[in-house]
N, C-alpha and C positions, 0 to 999 in steps of 0.2 A: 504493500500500500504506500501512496506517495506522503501520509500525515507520518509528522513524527512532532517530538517535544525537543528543543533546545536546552543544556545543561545548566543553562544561564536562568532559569527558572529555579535552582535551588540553591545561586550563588547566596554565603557566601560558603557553602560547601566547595570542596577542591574539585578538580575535573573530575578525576576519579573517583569520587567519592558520589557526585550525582551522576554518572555514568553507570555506577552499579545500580542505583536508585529504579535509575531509568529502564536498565535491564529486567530489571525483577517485575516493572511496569507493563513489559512486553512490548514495549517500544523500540522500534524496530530502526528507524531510521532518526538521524539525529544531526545535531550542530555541534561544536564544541565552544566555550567561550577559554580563554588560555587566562589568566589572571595573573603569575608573575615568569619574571623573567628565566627562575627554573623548571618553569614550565614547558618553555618552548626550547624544549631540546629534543633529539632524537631518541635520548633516554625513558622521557616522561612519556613520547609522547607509543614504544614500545609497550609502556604498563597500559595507557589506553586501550592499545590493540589487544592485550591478551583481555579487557573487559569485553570487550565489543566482540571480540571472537567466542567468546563464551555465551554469550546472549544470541550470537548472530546477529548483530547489527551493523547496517550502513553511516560512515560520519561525512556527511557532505560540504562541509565547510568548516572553518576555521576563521574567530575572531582575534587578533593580537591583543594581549596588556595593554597596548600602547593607544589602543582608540582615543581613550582620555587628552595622549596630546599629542595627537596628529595636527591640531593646528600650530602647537610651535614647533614640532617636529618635520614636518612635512610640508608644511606651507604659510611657513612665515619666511621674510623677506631675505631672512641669513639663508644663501643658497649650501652652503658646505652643510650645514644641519641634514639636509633632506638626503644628499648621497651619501653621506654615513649614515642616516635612517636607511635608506633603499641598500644599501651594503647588508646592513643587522638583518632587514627580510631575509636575505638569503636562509638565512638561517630556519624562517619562519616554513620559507616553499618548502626545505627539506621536512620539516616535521608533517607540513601537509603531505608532501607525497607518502611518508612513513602511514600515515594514518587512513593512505587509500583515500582523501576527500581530494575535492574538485575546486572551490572558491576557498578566496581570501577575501573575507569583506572590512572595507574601507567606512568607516564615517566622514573622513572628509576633516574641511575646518569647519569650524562654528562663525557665526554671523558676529562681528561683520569680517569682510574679508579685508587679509592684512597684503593680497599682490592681487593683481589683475586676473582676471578669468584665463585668460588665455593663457599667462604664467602656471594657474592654476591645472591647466588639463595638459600642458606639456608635460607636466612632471606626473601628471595621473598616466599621461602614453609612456611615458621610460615606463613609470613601477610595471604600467603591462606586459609592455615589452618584456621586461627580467621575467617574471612572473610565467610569460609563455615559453623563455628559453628551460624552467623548469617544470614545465608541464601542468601552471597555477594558470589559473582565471581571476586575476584581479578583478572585482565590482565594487564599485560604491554604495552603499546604500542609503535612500532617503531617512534624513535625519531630522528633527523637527530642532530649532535654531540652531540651523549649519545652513550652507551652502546648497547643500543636497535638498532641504525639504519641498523645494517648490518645483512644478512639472516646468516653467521657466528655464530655472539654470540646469537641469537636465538636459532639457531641448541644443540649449546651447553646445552641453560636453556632447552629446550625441552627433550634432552637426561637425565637432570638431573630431572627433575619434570615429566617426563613421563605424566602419564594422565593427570596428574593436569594440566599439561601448555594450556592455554587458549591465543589468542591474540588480541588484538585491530589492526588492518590494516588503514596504513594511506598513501593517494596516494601521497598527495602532500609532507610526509617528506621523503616516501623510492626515489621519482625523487630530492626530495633537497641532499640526502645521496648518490646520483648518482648510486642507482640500477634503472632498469626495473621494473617499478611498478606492472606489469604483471605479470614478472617472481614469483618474492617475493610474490605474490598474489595465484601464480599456486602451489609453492613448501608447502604454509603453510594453504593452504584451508581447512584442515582439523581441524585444530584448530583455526583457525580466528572462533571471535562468534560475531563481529562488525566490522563496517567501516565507515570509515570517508572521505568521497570525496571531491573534487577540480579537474578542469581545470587546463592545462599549454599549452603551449607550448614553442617555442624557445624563448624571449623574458620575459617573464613571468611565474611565477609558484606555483600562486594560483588566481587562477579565478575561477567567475562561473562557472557550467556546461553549453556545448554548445557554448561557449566563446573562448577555447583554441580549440587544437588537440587530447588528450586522446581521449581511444577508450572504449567507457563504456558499450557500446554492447557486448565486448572481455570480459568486467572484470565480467560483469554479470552472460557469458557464461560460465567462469572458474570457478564462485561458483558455478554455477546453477549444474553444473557436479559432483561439491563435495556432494551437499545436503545441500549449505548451505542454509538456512532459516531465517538468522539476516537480519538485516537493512542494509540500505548506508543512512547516515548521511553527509548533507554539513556541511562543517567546515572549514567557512574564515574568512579572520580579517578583519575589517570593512573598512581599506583600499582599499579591494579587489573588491567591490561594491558600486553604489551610495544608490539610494532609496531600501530600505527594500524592495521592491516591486519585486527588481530583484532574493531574495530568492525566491519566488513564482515562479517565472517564470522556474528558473534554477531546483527547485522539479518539477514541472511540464514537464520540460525536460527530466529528468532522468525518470520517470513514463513512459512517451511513450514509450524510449526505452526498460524498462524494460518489458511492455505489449508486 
């Protein structure tokens, strides 16, 4: 089945630690979020594997520590910052390919921007560049007060990386960014290659699935028509839920609908 839960749902437990979680959940397909820097080795990232082999699960992506400061790391005006950032990935793709996953997802900088757009996606094409010399898919994903959250400056890195641009789709930050999740969902189904689900509704806006009012029958519909063939990933902060039990239940939700 293409639902799975992201580990990042039972931070601040360690990888491995909501990995087993998740296993025992029968959650089959999953994300990893990496949380410190002895994380992202080839070491840690072998005890993942023997979790995931034991469960049988699939890990399709891979978040760095470093999200947090991508914006002075990666796209602040000091150029030598970002090629010793993009150096350090290296190290990142080798744990992803260890892990068998496919993306590395990007947040991006936060609002406001500290260089120009175009300074901005030159250096998002190097990271992909490297990225495909190791068999990584660099994505950005929309981020609500970054750069990324608006279907806007999407349009723009898509016009400028043409093929290259790939995206991570995220329900609960483009309703936090106050678009139509829908919408932003319909305009870039062609290049979304992941997705990250959540519940909202008026009140709230990251819950389970089946919890809020999203219509994830719709959101299905609108890949299903593109072709796309990725996952839908839950992905909430542990506030969002009591017992781990209710990850189960809420993948089990989105399954029905999906069949």
């Amino acid at each position: 089945m293409p639902i799975g839960v992201s580990s990042s749902c039972l931070y601040p437990m360690s990888p491995a630690e909501s990995l087993e979680i998740l296993g025992r959940l029968g959650v089959g397909t999953t994300e990893v979020f990496i949380n410190a820097p002895s994380e992202l080795t080839v070491e840690y990232a072998q005890k993942l594997n023997r979790i995931k082999n034991e469960y049988g699960m699939k890990i399709l992506s891979l978040h760095p520590f470093t999200s947090f400061a991508e914006t002075t790391m990666l796209f602040s005006e000091y150029k030598q910052r970002f090629f010793d950032m993009l150096d350090y990935y290296k190290s990142a793709f080798e744990v992803i390919n260890t892990l068998g996953a496919e993306f590395m997802v990007i947040h991006g900088s936060k609002l406001p921007a500290r260089i120009t757009h175009e300074e901005y996606f030159e250096r998002f094409a190097l990271m992909i560049e490297e990225g495909k010399k190791a068999g990584v898919t660099v994505t950005p994903e929309n981020v609500n007060k970054h750069l990324s959250e608006s279907p806007e400056f999407m349009r723009e890195m898509k016009a400028f990386l043409g093929n290259d641009f790939r995206m991570v789709f995220d329900v609960k930050q483009a309703n936090r960014a106050g678009f139509n999740p829908l919408e932003f969902a319909k305009e870039f189904a062609d290049d979304i290659v992941h997705i990250h689900v959540s519940d909202h509704n008026k009140t709230a806006d990251c819950m389970p699935p089946s919890k809020g009012d999203f219509d994830f029958a719709k959101l299905f519909e609108i890949m299903k028509k593109s072709g796309y063939g990725g996952s839908y990933v839950i992905e909430l902060y542990r506030h969002n839920f009591g017992d781990p039990s209710e990850l189960g239940e809420a993948m089990r939700y989105l399954e029905g609908l999906y069949n």
